[in-house]
N, C-alpha and C positions, 0 to 999 in steps of 0.2 A: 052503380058500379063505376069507380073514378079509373080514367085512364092507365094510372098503373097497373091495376087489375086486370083489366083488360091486356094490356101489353104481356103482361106475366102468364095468362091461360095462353093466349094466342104464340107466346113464346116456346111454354111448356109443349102444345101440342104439335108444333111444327118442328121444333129440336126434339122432340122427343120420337118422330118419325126418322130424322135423319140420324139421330145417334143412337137407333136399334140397329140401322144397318151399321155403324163404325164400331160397336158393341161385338156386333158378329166378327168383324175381322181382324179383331185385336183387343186386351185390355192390358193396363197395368196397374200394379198396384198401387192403391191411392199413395199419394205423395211424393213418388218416381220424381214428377216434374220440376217440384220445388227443390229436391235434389240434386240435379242436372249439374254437370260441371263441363263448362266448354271447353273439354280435352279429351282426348283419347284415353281409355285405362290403360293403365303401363304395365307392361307385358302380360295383356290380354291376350291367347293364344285364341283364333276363330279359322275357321276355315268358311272358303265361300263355294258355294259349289254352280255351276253355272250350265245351264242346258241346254241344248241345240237341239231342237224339236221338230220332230221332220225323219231324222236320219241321215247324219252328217257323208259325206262322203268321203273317207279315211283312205280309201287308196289316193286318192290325188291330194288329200292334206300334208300328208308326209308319201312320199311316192319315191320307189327304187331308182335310183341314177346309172349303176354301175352294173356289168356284168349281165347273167341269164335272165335274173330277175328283172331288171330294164328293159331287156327286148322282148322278156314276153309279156312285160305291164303293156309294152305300145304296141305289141301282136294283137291283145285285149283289147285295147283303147285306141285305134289309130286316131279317131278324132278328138276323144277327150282327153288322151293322156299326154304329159308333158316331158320332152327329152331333157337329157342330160343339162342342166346351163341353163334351162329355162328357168328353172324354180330358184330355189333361196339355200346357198351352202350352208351346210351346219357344220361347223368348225370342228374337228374330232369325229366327225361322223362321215364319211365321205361318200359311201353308199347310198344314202338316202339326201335328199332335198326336199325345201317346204315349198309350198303353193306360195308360188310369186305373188300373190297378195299378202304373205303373211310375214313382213317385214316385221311388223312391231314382235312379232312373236322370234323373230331371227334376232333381235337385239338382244331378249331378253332370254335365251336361250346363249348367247356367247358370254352373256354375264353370269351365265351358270349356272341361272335359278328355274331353266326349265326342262323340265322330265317329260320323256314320250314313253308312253307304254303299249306296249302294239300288241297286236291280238286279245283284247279286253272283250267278254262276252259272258255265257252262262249252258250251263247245260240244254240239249234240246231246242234248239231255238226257233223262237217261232218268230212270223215275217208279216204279223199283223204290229201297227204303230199301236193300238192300243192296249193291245197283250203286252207288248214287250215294255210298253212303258209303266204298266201296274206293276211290273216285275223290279223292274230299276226304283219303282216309288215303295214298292214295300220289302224290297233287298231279299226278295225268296221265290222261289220259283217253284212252290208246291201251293197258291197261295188260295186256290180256286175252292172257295165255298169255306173259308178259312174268315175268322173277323181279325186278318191280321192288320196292327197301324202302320201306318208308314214308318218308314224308318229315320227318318230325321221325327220324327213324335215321338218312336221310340227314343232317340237320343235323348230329347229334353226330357223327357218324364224321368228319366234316369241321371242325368246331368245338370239340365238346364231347365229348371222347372218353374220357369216365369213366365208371363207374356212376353219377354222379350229374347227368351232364352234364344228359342229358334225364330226366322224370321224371315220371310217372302216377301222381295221387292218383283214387281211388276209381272207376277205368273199366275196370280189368283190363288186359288185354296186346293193345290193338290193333291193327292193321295198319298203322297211322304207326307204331308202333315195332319193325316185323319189318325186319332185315335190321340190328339193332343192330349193331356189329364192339365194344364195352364192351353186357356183360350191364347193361341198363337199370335203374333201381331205380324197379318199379311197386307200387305202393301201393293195399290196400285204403282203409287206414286207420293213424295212426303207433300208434295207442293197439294194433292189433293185429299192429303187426310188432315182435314179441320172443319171446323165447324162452318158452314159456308156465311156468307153476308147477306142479308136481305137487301138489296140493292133499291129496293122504295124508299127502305130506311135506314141506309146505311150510314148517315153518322150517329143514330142509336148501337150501334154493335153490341160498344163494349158493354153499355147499358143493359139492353139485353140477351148478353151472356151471364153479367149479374144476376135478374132478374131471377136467371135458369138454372142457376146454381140455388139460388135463393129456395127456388120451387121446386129442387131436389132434395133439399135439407128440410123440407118439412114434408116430406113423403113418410109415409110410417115404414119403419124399420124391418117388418115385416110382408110376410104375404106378399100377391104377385106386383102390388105397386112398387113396395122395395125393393124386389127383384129389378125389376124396372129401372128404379130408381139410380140402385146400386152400379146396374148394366152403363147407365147414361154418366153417372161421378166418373166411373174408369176411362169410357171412353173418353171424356171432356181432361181426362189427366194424360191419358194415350196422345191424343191430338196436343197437346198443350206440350208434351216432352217431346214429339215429330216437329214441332214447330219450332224450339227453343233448338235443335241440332240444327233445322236447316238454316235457324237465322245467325248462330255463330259460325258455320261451318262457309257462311255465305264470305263472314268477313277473314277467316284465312282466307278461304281462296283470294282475295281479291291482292293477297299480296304473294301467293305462294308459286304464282309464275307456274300451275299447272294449265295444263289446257284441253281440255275435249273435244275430239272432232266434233265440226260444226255436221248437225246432222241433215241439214237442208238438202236432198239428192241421194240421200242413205236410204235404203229399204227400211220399210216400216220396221222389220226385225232387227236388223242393225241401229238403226236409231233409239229404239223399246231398251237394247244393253246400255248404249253411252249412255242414254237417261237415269237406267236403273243402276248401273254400277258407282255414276254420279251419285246417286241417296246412298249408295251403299257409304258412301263413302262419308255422306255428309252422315248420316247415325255413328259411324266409327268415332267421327271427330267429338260426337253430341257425346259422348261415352256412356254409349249403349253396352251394356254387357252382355251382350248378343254372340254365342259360338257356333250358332250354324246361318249363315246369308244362304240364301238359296233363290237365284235368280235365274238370267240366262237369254235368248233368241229365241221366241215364241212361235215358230215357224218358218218356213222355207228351204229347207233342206232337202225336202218330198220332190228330189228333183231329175222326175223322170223324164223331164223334158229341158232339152236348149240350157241346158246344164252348165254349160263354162261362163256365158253371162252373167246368170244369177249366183252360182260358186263364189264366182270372181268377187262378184259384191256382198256376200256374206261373210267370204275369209277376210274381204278387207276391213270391213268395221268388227270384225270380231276382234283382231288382231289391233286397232285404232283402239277401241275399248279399253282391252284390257293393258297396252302399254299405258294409257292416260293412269289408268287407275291403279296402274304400280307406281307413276310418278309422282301420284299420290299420298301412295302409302307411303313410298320414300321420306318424301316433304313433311308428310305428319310425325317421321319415325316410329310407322308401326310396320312398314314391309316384314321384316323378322318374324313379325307375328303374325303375318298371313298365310296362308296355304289356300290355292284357289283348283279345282277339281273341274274339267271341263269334259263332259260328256253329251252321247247320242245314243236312241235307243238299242239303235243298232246301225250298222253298216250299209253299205250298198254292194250289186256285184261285181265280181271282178271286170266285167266285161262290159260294153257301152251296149245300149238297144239301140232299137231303128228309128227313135226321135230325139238323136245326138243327149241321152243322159241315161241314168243309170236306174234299175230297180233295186229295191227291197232285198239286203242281205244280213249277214250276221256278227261276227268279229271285226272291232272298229281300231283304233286308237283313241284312248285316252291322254289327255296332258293336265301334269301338275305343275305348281307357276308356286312361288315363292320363294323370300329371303331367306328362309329355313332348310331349302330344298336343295337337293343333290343331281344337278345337270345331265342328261345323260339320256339311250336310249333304256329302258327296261323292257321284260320278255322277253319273248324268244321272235329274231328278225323276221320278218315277212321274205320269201324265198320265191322261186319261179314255181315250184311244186305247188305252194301255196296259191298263187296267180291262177294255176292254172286250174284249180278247181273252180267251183261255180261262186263261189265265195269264201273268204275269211270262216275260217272253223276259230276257236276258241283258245288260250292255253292260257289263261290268267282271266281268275271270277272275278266280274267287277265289285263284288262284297268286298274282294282281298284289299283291291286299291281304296274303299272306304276304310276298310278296319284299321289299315296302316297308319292313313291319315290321325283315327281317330284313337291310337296308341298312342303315336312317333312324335305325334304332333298335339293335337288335342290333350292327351295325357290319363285318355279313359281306356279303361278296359272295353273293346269293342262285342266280346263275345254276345255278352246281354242282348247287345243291339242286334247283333248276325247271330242268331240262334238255330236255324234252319242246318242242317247236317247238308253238306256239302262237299265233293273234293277240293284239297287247297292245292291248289296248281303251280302254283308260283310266291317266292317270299320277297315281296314289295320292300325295296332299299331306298326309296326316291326323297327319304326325311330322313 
């Protein structure tokens, strides 16, 4: 057996171990890659939806300035809530102010393009993180014993019916993408979807990558080796088109004068978005025909304790985040064609507990951020009545705020996707 043989089984069976797991978390169709065109698609409409997992804390995100509702937020909150002056003016809106970390989010809200939608929830609500988040992942809320997909799976299979259609940067394989009908392409990260280097021999690489392609074209066509086979072509085309975005997308940036917070002293959770909204950004450039991004903050919100610390430093890199990656989208000229959707499973209560933070509640606010987007609060205000119950009750289904998106904006009929009977609470204007 002469050395290349050797090289070629030993190649087969070790890339063929690592490209069953990239198999699983994505494919495309063969030839994607050689496709690629280092640009954005022109007027590619996507929406990115982004998640704060945990259970954001919405009364102190946007929080009452003025009047009854003010004094009896810090009747509630003497320790966590913030007065009048403290927080961030919203220009037209004078009632309300942002969490003094949410600067990037006050800019981009005087430029118009951003929507608060207050009291966002669902019927009956329950005050478990993991109920309440199957419910936001499969947009129904009768859903127990049910094989419903999620709902962005439901989107693609009806819209976007590619590996690339819908796509998860840095949240793993949710339950909004079970019930996929195209193997979704979910993303830790672009920098670690490829093919890895043998580092004993790594200036054979490219070698054998040859090799492995070589030794998947003579797989037979059928049965479970071609299964096999098949699985390892896509994802070697999957990784090949993730790699060809990040390496053009590397050289805009290097001229486009954007900048991402450095994330060195960022929460793991704050750091996980700048990273991931970075890929987002760099597949936009790769033109990815991608219309649902689905990313977000992996934790830290669950914060029943010593709350205004960790707050402080969640709102600030959220807020850092996402202004970077509007200057982004500017820079590219696709903002126009974003619409980014920013939610928590649910709320917290109105009131602080006895270890300075907050429990487990229900009706949050939502914000939507784009060029396309109409500035403004929506629903109906948060009130001292409101306050003073034990939490945010409901007046606007968070389906509503998907469906709008994915009429006003998207351009689909969202029924398909929300098929669950429902009341409709509120008619979402924020596109």
């Amino acid at each position: 057996m002469n050395d290349a043989t050797q090289l070629s089984r030993r190649s087969f069976l070790r890339a063929g171990a690592a490209l069953a797991g990239v198999a699983a978390l994505g494919a495309l169709p063969r030839g994607r890659s050689e496709g690629l065109k280092a640009a954005p698609l022109p007027n590619h409409k996507r929406l990115v939806v982004l998640n704060l997992l945990g259970g954001n804390d919405g009364m102190n995100t946007v929080y009452p300035a003025t009047g009854t509702a003010a004094s009896t937020y810090l009747s509630r909150r003497p320790t966590l809530g913030f007065a009048a002056g403290a927080g961030l003016a919203l220009s037209g809106l004078p009632d309300f102010n942002l969490h003094p970390a949410l600067g990037g989010l006050q800019t981009i809200w005087n430029a118009g393009d951003l929507a608060i939608i207050s009291k966002v929830g669902y019927p009956t609500a329950n005050l478990s993180h993991f109920v309440s988040e199957d419910i936001w992942s499969t947009g129904a809320r009768n859903f127990t014993g049910l094989a419903v997909p999620g709902w962005v799976a439901r989107y693609g299979n009806l819209y976007a019916p590619t590996g690339t259609g819908v796509v998860s940067v840095g949240m793993g394989r949710r339950l909004d993408f079970e019930g996929a009908t195209a193997n979704p392409l979910l993303l830790d990260s672009i920098s670690s979807f490829q093919l890895e280097v043998d580092y004993t021999n790594s200036n054979n690489h490219n070698y054998r990558v040859d090799v492995l392609k070589a030794n998947l074209n003579d797989q037979p066509a059928t049965g479970r080796a071609g299964e096999i086979a098949a699985a390892q072509k896509a994802a070697l085309d999957a990784a090949a088109q993730v790699q060809a975005a990040k390496t053009a997308y590397a050289t805009f940036a290097a001229t486009s004068g954007v900048v991402y917070p450095n994330t060195s002293g960022m929460t793991w959770s704050a750091a996980k978005l700048v990273n991931s909204l970075k890929d987002v950004a760099a597949l936009i450039y790769g033109g990815f025909d991608t219309r649902i991004y689905y990313t977000g903050m992996p934790g830290g919100f669950d914060t029943h304790s010593a709350q205004l610390t960790g707050h402080d430093a969640l709102m600030s890199g959220l807020a850092s985040a996402i202004l970077a990656f509007r200057d982004d989208m500017v820079a590219m000229g696709t903002w126009n064609d974003t619409v980014i959707v920013v939610f928590s499973e649910f709320g917290r209560r109105n009131y602080e507990n006895g270890s300075d933070g907050t429990d487990h509640g229900h009706g949050n606010y939502a914000l939507a951020l784009g060029g396309p987007g109409t500035g403004g609060l929506y629903g109906d205000p948060v009130t001292a009545t409101d306050i003073n119950l034990e939490y945010l009750g409901y007046t606007t289904d968070f389906r509503d705020v998907y469906k709008h998106a994915i009429q006003a904006h998207l351009g689909n009929d969202p029924a398909p996707v929300f098929s669950e009977s429902y009341s409709v609470t509120k008619a979402m204007t924020f596109l």
